[in-house]
Structure formats: structure tokens, C-alpha cells
C-alpha positions, 0 to 999 in steps of 0.5 A, a space after each residue: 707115240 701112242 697106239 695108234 702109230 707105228 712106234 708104238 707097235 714094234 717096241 711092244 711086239 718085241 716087248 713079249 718076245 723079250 719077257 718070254 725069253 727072259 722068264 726062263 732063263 734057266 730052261 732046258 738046254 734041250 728045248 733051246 733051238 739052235 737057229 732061233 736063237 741065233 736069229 732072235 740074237 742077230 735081230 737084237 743086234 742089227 735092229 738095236 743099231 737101226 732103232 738109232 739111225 731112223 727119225 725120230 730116234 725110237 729109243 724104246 725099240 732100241 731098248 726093247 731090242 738090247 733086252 732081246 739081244 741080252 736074253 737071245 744071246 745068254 740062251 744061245 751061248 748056253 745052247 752052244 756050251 752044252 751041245 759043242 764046249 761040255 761035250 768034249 769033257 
């Protein structure tokens, strides 16, 4: 799979959503966007599974999407706590 298939592309569009999301993992929960971040964490999720099922088995999508999945979820989780958990303390 080179540059000049499909598998080639998904992986490394996700690649630089992932490493931007993975830099700055301690960033400001204020800058955090609430649905983005449930999106991307959804998108992480569902496409981790479909990069399984599809032929031939994409197993650099389906690790680029646990990464984005892990990255996307830590920051959403932190997003949650500090608007509705910290809050009420």
C-alpha cells in the first residue's frame, strides 16, 4: 500500500489529527471543544472497529485510529470533569 492507493491516504490524514491532539495533551481545558472532541472520540471508536472488517485488513488505520480514539477520549474526559465533575466541588 504506497502513495498512490487509497490505504495509504486515510491512515496518514489521521496520522496528523492524531499527533495534534497528542502534543498537547495538558492544554487548557477552556480551548477544548466539547462536541469535537466527542466526535473525533466517536470517529476513533467506530472507524478502529471498520478498519478490521473491510478487505484487505487496514491495520495502520485501525492503529492510527486507536491513537485518535486514546488522544480524543483523554481530552474529552478532561473537558467533562472540569466543566460538570470539578464544578460542583
Amino acid at each position: 500500500a504506497g502513495p498512490f492507493t487509497v490505504h495509504f491516504w486515510a491512515p496518514m490524514s489521521k496520522v496528523f489529527i492524531s499527533g495534534a491532539s497528542m502534543l498537547d495533551l495538558n492544554r487548557p481545558t477552556d480551548t477544548i471543544s466539547l462536541p469535537q472532541y466527542a466526535a473525533l472520540t466517536l470517529t476513533g471508536f467506530f472507524f478502529t472497529r471498520y478498519a478490521l472488517l473491510v478487505t484487505p485488513i487496514n491495520y495502520t488505520l485501525c492503529g492510527v485510529n486507536v491513537a485518535l480514539f486514546l488522544s480524543s477520549f483523554w481530552h474529552f474526559g478532561r473537558k467533562i470533569k472540569a466543566d460538570f465533575i470539578d464544578e460542583k466541588e
